[in-house]
C-alpha positions in Angstrom: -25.8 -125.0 -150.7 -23.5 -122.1 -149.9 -26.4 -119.4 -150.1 -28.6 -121.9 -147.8 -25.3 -121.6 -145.4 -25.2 -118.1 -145.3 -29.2 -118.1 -144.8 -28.7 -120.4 -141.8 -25.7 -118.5 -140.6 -27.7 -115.3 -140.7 -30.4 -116.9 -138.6 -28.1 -118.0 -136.3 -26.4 -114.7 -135.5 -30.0 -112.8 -135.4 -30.9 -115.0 -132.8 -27.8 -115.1 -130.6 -28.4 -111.1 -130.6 -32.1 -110.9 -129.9 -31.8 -113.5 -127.1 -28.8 -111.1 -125.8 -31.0 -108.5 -125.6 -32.7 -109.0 -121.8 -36.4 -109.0 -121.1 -36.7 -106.1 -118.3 -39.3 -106.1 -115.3 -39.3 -102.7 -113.7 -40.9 -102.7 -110.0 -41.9 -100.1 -107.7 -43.7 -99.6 -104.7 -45.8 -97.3 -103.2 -45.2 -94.7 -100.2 -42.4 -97.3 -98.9 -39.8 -95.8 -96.9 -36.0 -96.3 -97.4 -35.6 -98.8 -94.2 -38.3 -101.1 -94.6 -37.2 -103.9 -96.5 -34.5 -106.5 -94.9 -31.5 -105.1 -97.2 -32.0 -101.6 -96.2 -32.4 -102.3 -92.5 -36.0 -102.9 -91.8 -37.3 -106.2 -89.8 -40.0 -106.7 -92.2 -39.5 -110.1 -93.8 -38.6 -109.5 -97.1 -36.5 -112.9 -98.1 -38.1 -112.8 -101.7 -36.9 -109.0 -102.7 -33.4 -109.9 -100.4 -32.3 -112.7 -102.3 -32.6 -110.4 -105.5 -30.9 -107.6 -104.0 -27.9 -110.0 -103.1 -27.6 -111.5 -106.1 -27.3 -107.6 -108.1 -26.0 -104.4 -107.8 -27.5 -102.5 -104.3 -27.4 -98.3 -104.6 -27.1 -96.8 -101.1 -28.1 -93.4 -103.1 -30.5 -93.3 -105.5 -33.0 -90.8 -105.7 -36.4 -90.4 -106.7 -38.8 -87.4 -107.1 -40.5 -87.3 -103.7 -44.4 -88.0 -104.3 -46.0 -90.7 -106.8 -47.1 -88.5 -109.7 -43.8 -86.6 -110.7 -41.8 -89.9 -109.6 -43.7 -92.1 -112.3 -43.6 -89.1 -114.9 -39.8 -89.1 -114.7 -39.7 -93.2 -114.2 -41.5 -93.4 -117.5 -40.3 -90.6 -120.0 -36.3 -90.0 -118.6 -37.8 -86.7 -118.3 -37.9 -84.3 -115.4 -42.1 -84.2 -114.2 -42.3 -80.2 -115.6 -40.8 -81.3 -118.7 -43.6 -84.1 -118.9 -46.9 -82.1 -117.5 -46.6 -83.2 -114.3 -44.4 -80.8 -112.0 -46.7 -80.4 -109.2 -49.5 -83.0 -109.3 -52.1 -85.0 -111.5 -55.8 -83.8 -111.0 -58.0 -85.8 -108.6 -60.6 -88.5 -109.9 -63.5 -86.3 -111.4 -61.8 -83.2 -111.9 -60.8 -82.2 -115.3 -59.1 -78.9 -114.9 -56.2 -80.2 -113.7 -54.5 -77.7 -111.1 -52.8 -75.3 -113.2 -52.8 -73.6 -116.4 -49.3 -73.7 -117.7 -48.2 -76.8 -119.3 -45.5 -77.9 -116.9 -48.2 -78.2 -114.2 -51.0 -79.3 -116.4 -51.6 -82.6 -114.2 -51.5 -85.2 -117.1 -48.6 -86.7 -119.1 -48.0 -84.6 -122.2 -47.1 -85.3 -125.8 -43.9 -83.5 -125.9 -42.6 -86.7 -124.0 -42.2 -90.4 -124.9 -42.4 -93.2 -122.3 -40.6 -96.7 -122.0 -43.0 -98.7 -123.6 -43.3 -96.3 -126.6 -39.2 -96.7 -126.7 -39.1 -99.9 -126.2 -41.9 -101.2 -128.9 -40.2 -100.2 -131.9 -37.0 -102.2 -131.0 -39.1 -105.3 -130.3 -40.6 -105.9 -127.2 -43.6 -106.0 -126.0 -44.9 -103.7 -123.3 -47.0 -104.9 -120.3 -48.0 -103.4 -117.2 -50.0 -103.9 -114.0 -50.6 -101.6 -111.5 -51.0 -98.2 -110.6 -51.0 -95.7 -113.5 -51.1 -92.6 -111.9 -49.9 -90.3 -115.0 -53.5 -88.8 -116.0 -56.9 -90.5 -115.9 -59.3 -88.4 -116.8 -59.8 -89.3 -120.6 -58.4 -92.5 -122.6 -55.8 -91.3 -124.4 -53.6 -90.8 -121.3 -54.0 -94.1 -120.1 -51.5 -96.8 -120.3 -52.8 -98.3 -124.1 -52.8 -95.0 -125.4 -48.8 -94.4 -124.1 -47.4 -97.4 -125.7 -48.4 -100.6 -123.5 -49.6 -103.5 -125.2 -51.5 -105.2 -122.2 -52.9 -103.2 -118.8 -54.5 -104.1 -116.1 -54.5 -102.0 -112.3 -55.7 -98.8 -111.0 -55.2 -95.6 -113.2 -55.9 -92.8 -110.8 -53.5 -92.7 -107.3 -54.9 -94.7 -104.8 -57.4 -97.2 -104.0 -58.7 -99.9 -102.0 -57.0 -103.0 -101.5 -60.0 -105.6 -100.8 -62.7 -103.8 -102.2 -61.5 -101.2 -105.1 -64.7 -99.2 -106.3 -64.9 -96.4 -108.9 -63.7 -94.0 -109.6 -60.5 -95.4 -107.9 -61.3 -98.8 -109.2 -59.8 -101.4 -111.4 -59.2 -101.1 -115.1 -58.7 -103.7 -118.1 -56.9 -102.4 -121.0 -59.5 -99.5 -121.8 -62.6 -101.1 -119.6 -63.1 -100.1 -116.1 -64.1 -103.3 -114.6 -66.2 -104.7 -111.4 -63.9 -106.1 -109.1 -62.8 -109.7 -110.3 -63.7 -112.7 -109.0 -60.2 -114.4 -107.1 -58.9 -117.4 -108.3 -58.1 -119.1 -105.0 -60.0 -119.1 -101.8 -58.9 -115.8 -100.9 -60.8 -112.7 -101.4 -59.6 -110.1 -104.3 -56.4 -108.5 -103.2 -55.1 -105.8 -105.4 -51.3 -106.8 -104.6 -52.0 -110.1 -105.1 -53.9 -109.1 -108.7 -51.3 -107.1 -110.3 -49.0 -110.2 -109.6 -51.5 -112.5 -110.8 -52.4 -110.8 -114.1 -48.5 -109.7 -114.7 -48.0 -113.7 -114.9 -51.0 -114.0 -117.0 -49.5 -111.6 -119.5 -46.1 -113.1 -119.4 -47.6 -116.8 -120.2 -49.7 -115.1 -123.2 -46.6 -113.7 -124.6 -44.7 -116.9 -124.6 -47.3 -118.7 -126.1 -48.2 -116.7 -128.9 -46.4 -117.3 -131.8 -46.5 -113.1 -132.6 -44.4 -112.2 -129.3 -43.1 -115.6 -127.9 -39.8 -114.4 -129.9 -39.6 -110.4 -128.5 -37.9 -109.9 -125.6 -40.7 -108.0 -122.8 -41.1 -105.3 -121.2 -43.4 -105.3 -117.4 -43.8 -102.4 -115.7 -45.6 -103.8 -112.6 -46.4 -100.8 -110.2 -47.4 -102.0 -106.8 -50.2 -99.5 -104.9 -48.8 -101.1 -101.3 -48.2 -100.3 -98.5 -49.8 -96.6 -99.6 -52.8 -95.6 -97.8 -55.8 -97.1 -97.4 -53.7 -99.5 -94.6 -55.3 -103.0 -95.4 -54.2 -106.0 -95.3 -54.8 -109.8 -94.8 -55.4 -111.0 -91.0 -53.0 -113.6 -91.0 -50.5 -111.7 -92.2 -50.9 -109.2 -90.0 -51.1 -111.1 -86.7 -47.4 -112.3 -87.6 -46.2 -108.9 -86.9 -48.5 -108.0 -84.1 -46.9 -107.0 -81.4 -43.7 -106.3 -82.5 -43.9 -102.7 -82.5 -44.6 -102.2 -79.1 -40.9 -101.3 -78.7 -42.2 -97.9 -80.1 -40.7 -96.1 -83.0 -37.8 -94.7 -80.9 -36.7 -97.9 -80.4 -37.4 -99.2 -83.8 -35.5 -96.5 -85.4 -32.0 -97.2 -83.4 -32.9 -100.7 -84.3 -33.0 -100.0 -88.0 -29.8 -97.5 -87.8 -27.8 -100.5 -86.1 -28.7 -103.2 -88.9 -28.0 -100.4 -91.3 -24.3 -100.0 -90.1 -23.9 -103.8 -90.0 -25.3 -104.1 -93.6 -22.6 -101.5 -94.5 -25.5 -99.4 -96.3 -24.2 -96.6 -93.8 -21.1 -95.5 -92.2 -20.9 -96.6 -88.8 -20.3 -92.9 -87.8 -23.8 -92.7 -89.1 -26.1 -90.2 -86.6 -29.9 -90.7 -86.2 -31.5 -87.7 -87.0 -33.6 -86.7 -84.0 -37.6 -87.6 -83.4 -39.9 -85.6 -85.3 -40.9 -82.5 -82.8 -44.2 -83.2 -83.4 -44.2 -87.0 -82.6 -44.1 -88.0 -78.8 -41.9 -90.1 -77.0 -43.2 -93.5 -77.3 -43.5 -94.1 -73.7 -45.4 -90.9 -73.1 -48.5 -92.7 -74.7 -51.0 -94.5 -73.1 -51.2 -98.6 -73.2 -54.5 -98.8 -75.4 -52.7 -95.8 -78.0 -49.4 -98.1 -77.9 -51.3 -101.0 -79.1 -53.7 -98.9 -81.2 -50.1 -97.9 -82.6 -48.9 -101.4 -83.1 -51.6 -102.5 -84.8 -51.0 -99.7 -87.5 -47.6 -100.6 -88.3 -48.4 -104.4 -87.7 -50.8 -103.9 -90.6 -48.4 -101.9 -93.1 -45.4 -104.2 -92.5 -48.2 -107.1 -93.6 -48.6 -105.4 -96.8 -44.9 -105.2 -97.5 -45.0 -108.7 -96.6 -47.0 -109.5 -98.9 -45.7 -107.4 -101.5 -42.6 -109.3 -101.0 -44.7 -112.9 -101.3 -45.6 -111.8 -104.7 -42.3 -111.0 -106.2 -41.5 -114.6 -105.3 -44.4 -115.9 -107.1 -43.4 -113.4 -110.0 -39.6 -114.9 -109.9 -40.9 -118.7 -109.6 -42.5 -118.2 -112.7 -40.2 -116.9 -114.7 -37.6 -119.4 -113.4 -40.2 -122.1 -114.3 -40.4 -120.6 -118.1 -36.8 -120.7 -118.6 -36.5 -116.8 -118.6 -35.0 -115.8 -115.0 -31.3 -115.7 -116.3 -31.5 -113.2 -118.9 -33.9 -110.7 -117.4 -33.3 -107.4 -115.7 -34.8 -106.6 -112.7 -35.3 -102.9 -111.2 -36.7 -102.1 -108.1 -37.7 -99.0 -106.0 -40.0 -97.3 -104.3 -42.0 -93.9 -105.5 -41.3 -91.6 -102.7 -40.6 -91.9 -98.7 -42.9 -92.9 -96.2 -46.1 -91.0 -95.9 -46.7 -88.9 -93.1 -50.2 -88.0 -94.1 -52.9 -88.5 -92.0 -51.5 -86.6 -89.1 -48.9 -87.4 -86.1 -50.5 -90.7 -85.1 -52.6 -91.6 -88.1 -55.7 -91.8 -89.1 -59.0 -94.4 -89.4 -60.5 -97.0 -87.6 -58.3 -100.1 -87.5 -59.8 -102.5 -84.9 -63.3 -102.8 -86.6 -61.6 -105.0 -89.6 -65.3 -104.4 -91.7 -64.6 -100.9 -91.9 -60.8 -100.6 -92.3 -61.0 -102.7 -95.4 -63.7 -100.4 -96.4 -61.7 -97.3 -95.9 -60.2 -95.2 -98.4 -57.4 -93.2 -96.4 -56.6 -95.1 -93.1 -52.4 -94.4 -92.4 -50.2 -94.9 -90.0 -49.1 -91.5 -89.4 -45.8 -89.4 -89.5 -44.8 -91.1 -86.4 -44.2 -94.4 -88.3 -43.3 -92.9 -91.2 -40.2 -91.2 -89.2 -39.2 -94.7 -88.6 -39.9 -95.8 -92.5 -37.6 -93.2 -93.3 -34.7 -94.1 -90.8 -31.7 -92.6 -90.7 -33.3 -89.7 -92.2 -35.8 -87.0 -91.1 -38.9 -85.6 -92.9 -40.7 -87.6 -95.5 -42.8 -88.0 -99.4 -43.3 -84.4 -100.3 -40.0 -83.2 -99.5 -37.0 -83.0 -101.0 -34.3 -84.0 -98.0 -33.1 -87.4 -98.0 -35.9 -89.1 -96.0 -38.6 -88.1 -98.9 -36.4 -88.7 -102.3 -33.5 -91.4 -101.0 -35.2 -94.9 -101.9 -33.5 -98.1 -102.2 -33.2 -99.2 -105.5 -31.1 -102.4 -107.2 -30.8 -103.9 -110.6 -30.7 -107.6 -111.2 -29.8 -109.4 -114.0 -27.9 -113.3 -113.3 -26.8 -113.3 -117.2 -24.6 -109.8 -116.8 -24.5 -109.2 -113.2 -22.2 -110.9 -110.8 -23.1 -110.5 -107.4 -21.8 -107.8 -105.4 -20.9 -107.9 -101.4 -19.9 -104.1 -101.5 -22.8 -101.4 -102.5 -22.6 -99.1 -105.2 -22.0 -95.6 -103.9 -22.4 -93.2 -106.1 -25.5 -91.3 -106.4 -27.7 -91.8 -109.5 -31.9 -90.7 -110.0 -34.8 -91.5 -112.0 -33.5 -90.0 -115.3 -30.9 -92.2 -115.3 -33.7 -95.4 -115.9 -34.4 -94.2 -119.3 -31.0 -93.8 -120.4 -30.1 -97.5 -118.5 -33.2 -99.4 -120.2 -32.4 -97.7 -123.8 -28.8 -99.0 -123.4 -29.3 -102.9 -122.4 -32.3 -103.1 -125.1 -30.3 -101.4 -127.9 -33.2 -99.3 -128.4 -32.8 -95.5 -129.9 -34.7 -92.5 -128.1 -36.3 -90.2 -130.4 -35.8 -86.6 -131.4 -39.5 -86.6 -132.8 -42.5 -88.7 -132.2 -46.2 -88.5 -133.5 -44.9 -85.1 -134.7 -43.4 -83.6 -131.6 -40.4 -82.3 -130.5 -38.6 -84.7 -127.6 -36.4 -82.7 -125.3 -33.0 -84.4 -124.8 -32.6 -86.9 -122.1 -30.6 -85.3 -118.7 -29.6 -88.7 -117.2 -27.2 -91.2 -118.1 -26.9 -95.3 -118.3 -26.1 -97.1 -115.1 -24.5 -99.9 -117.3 -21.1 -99.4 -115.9 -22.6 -99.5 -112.3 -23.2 -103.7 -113.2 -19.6 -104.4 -113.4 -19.3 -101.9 -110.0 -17.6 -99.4 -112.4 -17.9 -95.3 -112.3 -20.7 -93.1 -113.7 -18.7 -90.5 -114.8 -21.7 -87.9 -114.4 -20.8 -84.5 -115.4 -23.8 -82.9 -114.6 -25.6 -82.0 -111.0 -28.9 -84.2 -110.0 -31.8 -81.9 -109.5 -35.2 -81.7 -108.1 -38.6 -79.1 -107.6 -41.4 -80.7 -105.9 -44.3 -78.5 -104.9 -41.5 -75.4 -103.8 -39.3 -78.2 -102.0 -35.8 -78.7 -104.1 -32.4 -79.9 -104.2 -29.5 -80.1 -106.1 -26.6 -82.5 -105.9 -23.2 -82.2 -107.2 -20.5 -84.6 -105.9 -20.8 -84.8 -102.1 -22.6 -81.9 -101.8 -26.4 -81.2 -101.1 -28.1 -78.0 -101.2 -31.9 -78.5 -100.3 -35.0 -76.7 -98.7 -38.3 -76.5 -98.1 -40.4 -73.6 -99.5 -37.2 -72.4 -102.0 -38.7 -72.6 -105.4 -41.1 -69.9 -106.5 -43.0 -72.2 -108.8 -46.0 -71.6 -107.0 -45.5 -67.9 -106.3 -43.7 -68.1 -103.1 -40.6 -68.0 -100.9 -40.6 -68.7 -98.0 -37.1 -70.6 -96.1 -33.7 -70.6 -97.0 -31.6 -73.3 -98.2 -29.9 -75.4 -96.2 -26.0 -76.6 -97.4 -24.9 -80.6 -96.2 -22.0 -82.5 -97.4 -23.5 -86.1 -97.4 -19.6 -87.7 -97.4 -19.9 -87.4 -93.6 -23.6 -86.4 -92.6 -25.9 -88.5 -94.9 -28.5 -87.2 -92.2 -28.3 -83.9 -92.6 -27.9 -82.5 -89.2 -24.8 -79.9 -89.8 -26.1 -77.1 -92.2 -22.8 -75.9 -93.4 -25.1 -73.1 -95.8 -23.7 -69.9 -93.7 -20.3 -70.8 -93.6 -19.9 -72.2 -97.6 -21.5 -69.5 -99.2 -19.7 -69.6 -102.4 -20.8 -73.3 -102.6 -24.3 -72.0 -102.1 -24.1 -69.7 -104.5 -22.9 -71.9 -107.3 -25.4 -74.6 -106.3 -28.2 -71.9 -106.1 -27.1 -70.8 -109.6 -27.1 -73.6 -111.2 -30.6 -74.7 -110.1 -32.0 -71.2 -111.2 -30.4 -72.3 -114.6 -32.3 -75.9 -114.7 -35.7 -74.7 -113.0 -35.7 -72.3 -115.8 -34.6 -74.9 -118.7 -37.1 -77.5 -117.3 -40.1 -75.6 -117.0 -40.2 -75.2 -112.9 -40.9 -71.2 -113.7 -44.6 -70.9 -114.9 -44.3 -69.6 -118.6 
């Protein structure tokens, strides 16, 4: 009787701490500036990804890495993207060289790295994702299966269409690359709408089966909107048409005022200026304004609709019973896109051949306004191409917060985070290779609105753009790192405590602060493979 006590007891206390452990649902966007959705300013309505902002902890500085590729290379190893393969970009559909020769900028995820799901398996969960891949796509055993995911579905390479996805950009189950599915409503296939659908479908398998309906999961769900090709549905978009023929000057101050009310910003707050290269709106002609609308009608439908999925996504796990106790992340990859050229690019009246498109964008004049406060955009390494919003969720730890969480954290501090609430372990050696040591930290405290206590400076190298941040202090350019061979601006000092924007460059008159910063970037580029070896 005693032993079958103890047995029972046992049970008991296993189970209270495998149900403590959360399931964990990390979600990011694609190419979505930092003032698009309702809680960071934008007029986009957002109500789904709101409510779940509200109801967590909201950073007003979190950083990512500037384009897709390196962003998801850190997201998913802790790693800086040299470290992983991945420090300029991945190699294009087709192209198996890749687009350099040492192994920091081989274009693929590397071995000398482990990612979240190959982490997280061994301490019992199971790993699904849906989405865009985007880490090396070339041959099978860098796709998601071969990296630790139990269940795939989504686009492995970096970009596709949304309506009509074709190879090689097209979809992919587990190993297959598949025709496009058949929907399962009366609407036509819809890749935002997929990744939802099939992230659902993987969540209802593993509650069902009697092998994983006990583990705790793990869904990395990787939206491809609102990047380029701009397509959306009609309805959708005619609720927003219109709207932007305020122009993006107007749009911006708009943005910068909700941002100030929000508290997200300081109401001393300055806009940086207009791009130099995009023209007052009023200097364009009727037919270009409404050309113009109808882009950025279009994108804010795909956010829309990104946001109507989430929804969906949160229904169902509040219908299964498993809302309370899961964490929720979410951020975008990079700033908004300015690719495409000043006003954008492809035919957007013909609705035939925009769906058929495969790089129709709304230009760096909207992406300015994505970006709002901030100036320049994805690529760069100021605060309009790495700042993203970001927020953690979780109703069974977090209590919500009215004041945001300042201080600045980055993508190496996800790792670190997820390790810590799953009471995983992170290895020193896997599959027989070294693992270099994790750089971040866990943002644990940050649920109960506590300090970091970061010791170290935040650092970045993205295709010769850098920065590194240590306190209040920002040292960035364009051009700076010699990764590729080159040299070619200076940096550029800002302390972010009073100019977020970066509009007083305080380099020539804090040199000593320059050189310190400058130092101690050398020092990381070098450790993290930035320098070619």
């Amino acid at each position: 009787m005693l032993c079958s006590l103890c047995c029972l007891a046992c049970l008991l206390i296993t189970s209270t701490v495998e149900a403590a452990r959360p399931n964990i649902i990390l979600i990011m966007v694609d190419d979505m500036g930092f003032s698009d959705i309702g809680c960071y300013g934008g007029e986009i309505e957002t109500p789904h990804i709101d409510a779940l902002a509200a109801g967590g902890v909201r950073f007003s500085q979190f950083y990512n890495s500037g384009r897709c590729c390196p962003t998801r290379a850190t997201l998913m190893t802790g790693l800086h993207p040299h470290q992983t393969g991945i420090g300029w970009m991945t190699n294009p559909p087709g192209d198996p060289r890749g687009y350099s020769k040492p192994p920091a900028y081989q274009g693929y995820l590397n071995r000398e790295c482990v990612t979240l799901a190959e982490v997280l398996k061994p301490a019992g969960y199971a790993t699904l994702m849906t989405g865009k891949w985007h880490l090396g796509f070339n041959a099978q055993d860098r796709w998601p299966l071969q990296r630790g995911f139990d269940k795939y579905f989504g686009c492995v390479s970096g970009a596709t269409r949304f309506f009509h996805p074709v190879a090689p950009r097209g979809m992919t189950f587990g190993n297959e690359d598949i025709e496009t599915p058949a929907s399962t409503t009366d609407r036509p296939f819809y890749t935002t709408d997929a990744y939802t659908d099939y992230a659902i479908r993987f969540l209802n398998e593993h509650q069902q089966a009697k092998e994983t309906q006990d583990k705790p999961f793990f869904l990395y769900l990787a939206y491809t909107a609102p990047h380029w090709p701009l397509q959306a549905h009609e309805e959708e978009i005619r609720k927003y048409r219109g709207k932007y023929k305020i122009g993006w000057d107007e749009l911006r101050e708009q943005r910068l005022a909700k941002q100030k009310e929000l508290g997200l910003l300081p109401a001393n707050t300055k806009l940086s200026p207009r791009d130099s290269e995009v023209p007052a709106w009023d200097t364009l002609s009727e037919k270009k304004q409404d050309e113009m609308d109808l882009k950025m009608a279009v994108y804010a439908a795909m956010v829309d609709r990104v946001d109507q999925n989430i929804g969906k996504l949160v229904n169902s796990l509040k219908s299964s019973g498993q809302y309370e106790n899961t964490l929720i992340l979410f951020l975008s990859d990079n700033g908004g896109c300015a690719e495409g050229g000043v006003l954008g690019r492809g035919e957007f009246y013909d609705i035939e051949k925009r769906n058929l498109d495969n790089s129709n964008s709304y230009g760096k004049a909207w992406a300015n306004a994505s970006n709002t406060p901030f100036r320049l955009y994805k690529h760069f390494a100021h605060e309009g191409g790495t700042s993203t919003p970001f927020f953690m969720h979780w109703p069974a730890e977090i209590k919500p917060q009215t004041d945001w969480y300042t201080e600045p954290a980055q993508l190496i501090d996800i790792m670190p985070t997820l390790i810590d609430v799953a009471e995983a372990k992170y290895p020193d050696t896997f599959s027989g290779n070294t693992i270099p040591a994790l750089d971040g930290i866990s943002l644990r405290p940050a649920l109960q609105g506590e300090p970091l206590n970061r010791t170290e400076p935040l650092f970045i190298e993205h295709e010769s753009n850098a920065f590194v941040r240590a306190g209040d202090w920002k040292l960035v350019g364009r051009g700076v790192s010699p990764a590729k061979g080159y040299q070619s601006q200076k940096w550029e000092l800002y302390d972010l405590k009073t100019d977020r924007t970066e509009l007083n460059d305080l380099a020539t008159r804090r040199r000593a602060i320059v050189n310190d910063l400058a130092h101690k970037w050398e020092a990381w580029a070098k450790r993290v493979g930035v320098y070619p070896k």
